[in-house]
C-alpha positions, 0 to 999 in steps of 0.5 A: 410508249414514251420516250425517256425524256418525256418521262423524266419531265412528267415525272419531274413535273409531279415531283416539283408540285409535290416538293414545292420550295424544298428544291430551291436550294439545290436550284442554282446554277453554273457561275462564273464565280464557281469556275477557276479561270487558272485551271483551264483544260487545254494547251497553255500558252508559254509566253504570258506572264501574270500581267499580260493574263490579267490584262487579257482576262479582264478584257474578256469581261466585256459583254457580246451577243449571245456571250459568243466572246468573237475575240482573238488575240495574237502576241506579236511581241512583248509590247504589240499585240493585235486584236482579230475578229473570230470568224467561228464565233459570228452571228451570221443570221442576226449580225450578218455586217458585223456591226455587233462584232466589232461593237463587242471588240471596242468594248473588249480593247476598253477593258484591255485599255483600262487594265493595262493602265490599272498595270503600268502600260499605257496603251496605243489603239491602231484601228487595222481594218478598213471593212467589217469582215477583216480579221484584223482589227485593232493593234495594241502598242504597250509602253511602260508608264506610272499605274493610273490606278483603275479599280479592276474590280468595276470590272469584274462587276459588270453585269447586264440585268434584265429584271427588277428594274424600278419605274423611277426615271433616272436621275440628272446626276446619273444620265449627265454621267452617263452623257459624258462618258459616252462624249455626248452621243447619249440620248435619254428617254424617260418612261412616259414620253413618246420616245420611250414608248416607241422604243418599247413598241419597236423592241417588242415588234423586234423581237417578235419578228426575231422569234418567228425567224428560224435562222435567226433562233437555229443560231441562238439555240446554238449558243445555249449551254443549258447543262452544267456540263455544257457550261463548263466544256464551252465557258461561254454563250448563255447559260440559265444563270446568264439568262436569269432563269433561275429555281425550278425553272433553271433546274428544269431546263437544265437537267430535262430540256434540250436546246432544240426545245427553245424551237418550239413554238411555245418557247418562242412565244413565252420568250416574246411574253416575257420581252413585252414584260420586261419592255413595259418595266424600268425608268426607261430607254438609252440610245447611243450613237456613233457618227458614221458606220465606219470600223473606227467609228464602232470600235470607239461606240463600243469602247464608250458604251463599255464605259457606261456598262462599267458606271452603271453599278455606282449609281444602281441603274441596270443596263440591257441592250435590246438588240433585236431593234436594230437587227430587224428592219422593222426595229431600224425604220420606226426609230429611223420615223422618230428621229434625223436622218443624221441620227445612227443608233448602235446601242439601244438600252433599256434601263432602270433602277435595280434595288440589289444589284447581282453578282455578275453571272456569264462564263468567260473561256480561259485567256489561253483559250482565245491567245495565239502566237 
């Protein structure tokens, strides 16, 4: 007898050959646009005004692994407030040093950093911690100064994008830019050149290697919110949307898949099909660098490739990190036989021009979800 489940995805199967593009419409998923971030469930958090939850809410835009948001911050007073690295939302099993948790929480006090002074606040950024496991990271000091006028809405735009990336290389214009906004630590490698096809082979190889790890994917489908209901309950991780799995495909994983389905071997190996894919497309790679591994060291990597993330959309270039090259060793030593030995990657980036950039997509928890006195 079959189980009920796989009745409903046989059924489901038949129904969509039958109905073709009919479905389509109703094939969308949760975003973040559909979810009021001013009604969260929940306790409130009394002491936020309407500009500190702006400021907080903006910096919660910043992207991290698997959308974990490992964030925290506690309000020490009107103007201090500290930044803490979330234990619980770790990724033990792929950033087991927390180098991508502390790169995440630079690009986090980015945002912050850029709101405030959108606001009136001119920010003071104090590094606290002197190794990767600390829970207190960075403290922020506010005072009060003129408006610098920041657009907030770069952003609330701010998306990473994975298909639809031309074959042109990027322009001078746009890589100088990019090259000054992350002070100089920005290698560009055209499509085409060995240095390209490297990263390419590396990113794949990576991957690969990733899907085969039964850690590394147990931790991953722990972050999967494929229902919408599981969407909303948790406001974060990665959704079909998030995923760019969209139509039939998203309506299927979210109404008749489980996470634990993204175990199979299958799923694992369409997920390596669709790397090797993706890898071969776009106008090729971005390395940023940073000078050392320190804690201040990957704030500050963060915060630049955060500022990068928040020009690309001004000059149409798609931006996605491709993590798993430097989380696996294979990944680290082939770039490592390219290059110095002083060369310290922290961000590998495939990118390319995108003819109709999306709306940006990821849920965000509530600001007083991640607020603590």
């Amino acid at each position: 007898m079959l189980r009920r489940r796989d009745f409903l995805k046989q059924t489901a199967a038949a129904g969509i050959a039958l109905a073709g593009g009919a479905l389509t419409g109703s094939c969308s998923g949760l975003t973040r646009s559909k979810i009021a971030d001013g009604a969260p469930t929940g306790r409130q958090f009394p002491r936020l005004d309407p500009t500190d939850r702006s400021i907080l809410y903006h910096a919660s835009l910043a992207p991290s692994g698997h959308n974990s948001q490992p964030w925290r911050v506690r309000i020490e007073s009107l103007d201090k407030w500290g930044v803490e690295a979330d234990a619980e939302r770790r990724l033990p099993a792929v950033d087991p040093d927390n180098r991508e948790l502390l790169l995440s929480i630079g690009a986090f006090v980015e945002n912050l950093s850029l709101a405030a002074g959108a606001m009136g606040r001119e920010t003071d950024i104090q590094i606290l911690a002197s190794g990767r496991h600390d829970r207190d990271v960075v403290r922020i000091v506010f005072e009060k100064t003129r408006s610098t006028g920041y657009p907030l809405e770069k952003i609330r735009l701010r998306r990473t994008v994975k298909h639809g990336f031309s074959a042109a290389e990027l322009s001078c214009t746009a890589v100088d830019s990019f090259s000054r906004l992350a002070g100089g630590r920005l290698f560009y490698f055209p499509r085409g050149s060995s240095h390209a096809q490297c990263m390419r082979d590396a990113a794949v190889e990576s991957f690969r290697i990733q899907a085969g790890r039964d850690d590394a994917q147990r931790e991953l489908v722990g972050w999967l919110r494929l229902s919408d209901r599981a969407a909303r309950q948790y406001r974060d991780g990665l959704t079909t949307e998030g995923m760019e799995i969209r139509g039939l495909k998203g309506w299927y994983l979210r109404h008749l898949a489980a996470p634990a389905d993204f175990l199979a071997p299958s799923f694992r190996r369409k997920s390596v099909d669709i790397t090797a894919r993706l890898a071969a497309e776009g106008g090729g790679w971005m390395v940023i660098t940073s000078p050392g591994n320190t804690v201040a060291d990957l704030i500050e990597t963060g915060r630049r490739f955060q500022r990068i993330a928040l020009a690309a959309r001004k000059h149409g270039v798609g931006i996605q990190p491709m993590t798993q090259v430097l989380e696996e060793k294979s990944g680290r030593d082939a770039i490592a036989g390219n290059h110095e030995h002083s060369f310290c990657p922290q961000f590998v980036l495939r990118v390319g021009y995108v003819g109709n950039y999306p709306a940006p997509v990821s849920l965000r928890r509530p600001v007083e979800w991640f607020t603590t006195a």
